[in-house]
C-alpha positions as CSV (number, residue, x, y, z in Angstrom):
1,X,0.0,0.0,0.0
2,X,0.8,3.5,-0.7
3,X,2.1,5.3,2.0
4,X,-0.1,7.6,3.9
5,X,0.8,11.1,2.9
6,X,2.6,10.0,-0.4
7,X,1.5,11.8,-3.1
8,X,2.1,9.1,-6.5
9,X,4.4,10.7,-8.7
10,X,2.5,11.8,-11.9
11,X,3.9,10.1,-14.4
12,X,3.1,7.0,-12.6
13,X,-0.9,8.7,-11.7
14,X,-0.3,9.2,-15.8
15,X,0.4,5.6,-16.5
16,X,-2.3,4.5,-13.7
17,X,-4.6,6.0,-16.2
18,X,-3.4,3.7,-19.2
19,X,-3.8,1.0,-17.9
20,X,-6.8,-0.9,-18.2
21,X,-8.7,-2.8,-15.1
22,X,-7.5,-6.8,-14.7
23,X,-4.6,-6.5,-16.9
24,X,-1.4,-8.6,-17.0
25,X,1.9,-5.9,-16.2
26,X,5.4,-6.4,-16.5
27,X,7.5,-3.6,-14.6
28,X,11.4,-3.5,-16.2
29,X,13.7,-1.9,-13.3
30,X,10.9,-2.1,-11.1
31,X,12.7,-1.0,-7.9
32,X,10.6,-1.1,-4.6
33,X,7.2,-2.4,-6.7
34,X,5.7,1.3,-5.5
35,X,4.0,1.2,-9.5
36,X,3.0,-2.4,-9.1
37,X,1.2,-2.0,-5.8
38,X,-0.6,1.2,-6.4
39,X,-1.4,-0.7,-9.9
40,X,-2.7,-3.8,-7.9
41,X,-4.9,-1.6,-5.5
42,X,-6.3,0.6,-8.7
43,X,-6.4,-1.4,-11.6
44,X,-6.6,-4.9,-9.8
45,X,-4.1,-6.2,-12.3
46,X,-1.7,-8.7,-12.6
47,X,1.9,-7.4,-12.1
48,X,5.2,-9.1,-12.0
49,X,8.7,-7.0,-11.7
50,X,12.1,-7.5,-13.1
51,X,14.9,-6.1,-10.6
52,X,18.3,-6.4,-10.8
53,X,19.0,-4.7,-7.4
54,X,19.2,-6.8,-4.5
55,X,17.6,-4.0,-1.9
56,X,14.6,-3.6,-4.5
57,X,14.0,-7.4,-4.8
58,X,13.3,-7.6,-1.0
59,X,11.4,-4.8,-0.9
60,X,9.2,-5.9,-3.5
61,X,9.0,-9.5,-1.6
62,X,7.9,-7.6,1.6
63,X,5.1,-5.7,-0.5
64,X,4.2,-9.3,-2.3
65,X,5.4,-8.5,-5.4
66,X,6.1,-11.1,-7.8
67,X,9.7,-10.2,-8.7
68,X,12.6,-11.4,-10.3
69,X,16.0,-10.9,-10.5
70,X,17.7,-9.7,-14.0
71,X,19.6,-8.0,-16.5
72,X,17.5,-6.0,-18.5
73,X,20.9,-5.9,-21.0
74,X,20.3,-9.3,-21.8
75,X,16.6,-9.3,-23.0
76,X,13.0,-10.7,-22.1
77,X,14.0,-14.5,-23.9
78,X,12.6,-15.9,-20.9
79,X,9.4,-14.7,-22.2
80,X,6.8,-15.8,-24.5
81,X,5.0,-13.3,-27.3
82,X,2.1,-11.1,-26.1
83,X,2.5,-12.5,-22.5
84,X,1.8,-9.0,-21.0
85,X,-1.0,-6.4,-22.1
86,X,1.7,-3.9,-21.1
87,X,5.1,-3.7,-20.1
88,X,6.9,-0.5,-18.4
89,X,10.1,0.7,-18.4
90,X,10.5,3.8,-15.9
91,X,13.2,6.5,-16.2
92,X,15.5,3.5,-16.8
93,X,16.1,3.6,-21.0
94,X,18.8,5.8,-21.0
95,X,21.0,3.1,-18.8
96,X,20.0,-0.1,-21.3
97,X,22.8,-0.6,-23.4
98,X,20.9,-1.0,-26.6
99,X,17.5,0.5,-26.5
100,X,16.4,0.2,-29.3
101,X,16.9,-3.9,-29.2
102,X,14.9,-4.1,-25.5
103,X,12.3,-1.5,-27.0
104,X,11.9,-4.5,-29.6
105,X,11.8,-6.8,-26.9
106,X,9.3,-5.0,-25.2
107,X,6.9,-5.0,-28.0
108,X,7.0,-8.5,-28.5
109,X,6.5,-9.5,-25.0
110,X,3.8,-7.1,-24.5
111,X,0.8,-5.8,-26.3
112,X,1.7,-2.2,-24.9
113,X,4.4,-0.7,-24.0
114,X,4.9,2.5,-21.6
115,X,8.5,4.1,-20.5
116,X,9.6,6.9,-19.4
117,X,13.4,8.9,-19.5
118,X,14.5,12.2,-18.8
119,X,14.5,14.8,-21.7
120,X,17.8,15.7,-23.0
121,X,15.9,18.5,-25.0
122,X,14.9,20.4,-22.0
123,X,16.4,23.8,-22.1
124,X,18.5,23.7,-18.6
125,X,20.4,20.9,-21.3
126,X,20.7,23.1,-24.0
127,X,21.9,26.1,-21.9
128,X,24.7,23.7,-20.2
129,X,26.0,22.6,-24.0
130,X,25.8,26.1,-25.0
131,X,28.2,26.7,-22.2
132,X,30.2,23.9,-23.6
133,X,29.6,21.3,-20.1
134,X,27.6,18.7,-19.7
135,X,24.6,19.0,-18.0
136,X,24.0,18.8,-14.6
137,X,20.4,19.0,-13.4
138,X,17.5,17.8,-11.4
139,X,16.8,14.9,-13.9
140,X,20.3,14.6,-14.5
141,X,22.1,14.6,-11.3
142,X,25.6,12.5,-12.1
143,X,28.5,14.2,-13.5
144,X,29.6,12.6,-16.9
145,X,31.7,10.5,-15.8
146,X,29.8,8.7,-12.8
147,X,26.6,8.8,-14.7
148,X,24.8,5.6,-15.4
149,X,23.6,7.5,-18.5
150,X,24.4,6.0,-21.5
151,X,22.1,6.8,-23.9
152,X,20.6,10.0,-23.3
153,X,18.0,11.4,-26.2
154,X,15.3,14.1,-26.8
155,X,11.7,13.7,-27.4
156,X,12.0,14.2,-31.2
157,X,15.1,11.8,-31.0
158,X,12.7,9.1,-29.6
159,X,9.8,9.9,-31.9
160,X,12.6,9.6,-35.0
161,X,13.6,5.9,-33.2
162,X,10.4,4.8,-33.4
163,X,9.4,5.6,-36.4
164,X,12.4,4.0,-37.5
165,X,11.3,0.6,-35.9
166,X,7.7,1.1,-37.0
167,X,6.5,1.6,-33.5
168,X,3.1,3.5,-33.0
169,X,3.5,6.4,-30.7
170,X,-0.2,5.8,-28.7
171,X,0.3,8.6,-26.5
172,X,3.1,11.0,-25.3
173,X,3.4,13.3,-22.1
174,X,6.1,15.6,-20.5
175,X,6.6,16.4,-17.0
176,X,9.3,17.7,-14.4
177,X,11.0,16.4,-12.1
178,X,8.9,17.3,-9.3
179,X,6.5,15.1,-11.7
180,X,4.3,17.9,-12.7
181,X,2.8,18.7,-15.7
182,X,2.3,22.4,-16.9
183,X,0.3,24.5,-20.3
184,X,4.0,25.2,-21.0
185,X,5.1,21.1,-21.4
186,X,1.7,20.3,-23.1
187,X,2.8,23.3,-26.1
188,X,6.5,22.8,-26.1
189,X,7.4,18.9,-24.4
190,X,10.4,19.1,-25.8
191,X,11.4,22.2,-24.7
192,X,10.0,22.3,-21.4
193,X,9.5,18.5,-20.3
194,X,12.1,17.5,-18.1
195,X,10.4,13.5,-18.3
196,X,9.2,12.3,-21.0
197,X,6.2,9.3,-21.2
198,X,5.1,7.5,-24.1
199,X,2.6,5.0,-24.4
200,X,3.3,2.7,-27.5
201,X,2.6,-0.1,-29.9
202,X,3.7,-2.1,-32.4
């Protein structure tokens, strides 16, 4: 159970609202299972987590999570076609070292997928690179060479991967980091959205 007090972030309220009632969830990266729980006591659903941290996995055993241990780098074989109706990836792309192959993965394991990243677009970024440093800010806290960063992209640079991969963009949304959503984000996301979220489907 959510914590009393605890507001939801709202990019997880936001993919509360995608899912549908009774459905089968996969949650890549899933950390502590705070998704999978508050999607259990919302959408009655189905959830199981992948975790590769050993803190998260017991975590998500003491909230009766179905969890297992793994490497999102080495793919969903495990894993029959449309097992899932969705599977999410949180704030988690940008460390996968080939997103584009799991994003593939994804779609073949589950009917929908949802993730979510930080926005390299957003303008703290560009001002940083205009200075001629690497960014440093609230969605990207690590310095570049402690990050666990890897792949960092843009909204348009995501929309241009898809459509590469023939992947249909359902629904996208931007927030910030305190997980808010403002006029601004919904007229410039990729200007002003510090987190991006996209539902999708092959």
């Amino acid at each position: 159970m959510i914590a009393e007090g605890k507001k939801l972030r709202t990019e997880l309220a936001l993919i509360t609202e995608w899912i549908k009632p009774n459905s089968h969830v996969l949650d890549l990266g899933c950390g502590d299972g705070t998704l999978l729980v508050h999607l259990k006591e919302t959408r009655q659903i189905m959830g199981y987590g992948l975790e590769i941290d050993h803190k998260g996995i017991v975590q998500c055993i003491e909230s009766n999570i179905n969890v297992i241990q793994a490497d999102l780098n080495k793919g969903l074989e495990d894993f029959q076609n449309d097992t899932f109706d969705y599977v999410i990836m949180t704030l988690a792309l940008q460390a996968i070292q080939r997103p584009d192959t799991l994003l593939r993965d994804m779609l073949r394991v589950g009917r929908e997928v949802i993730v979510t990243f930080p926005n390299f677009g957003h303008w703290t970024t560009r001002m940083h690179l205009l200075a001629g440093r690497m960014p440093i800010s609230r969605a990207l806290p690590n310095e570049w060479y402690n990050t666990p960063n890897t792949h960092l992209c843009t909204m348009k640079d995501f929309e241009h991967l898809c459509a590469q991969l023939d992947i249909k963009i359902l629904q996208c949304a931007a927030v910030d980091t305190a997980h808010r959503s403002t006029p601004a984000m919904k007229r410039f996301p990729n200007l002003m959205g510090e987190v991006a979220v996209y539902r999708l489907q092959k």
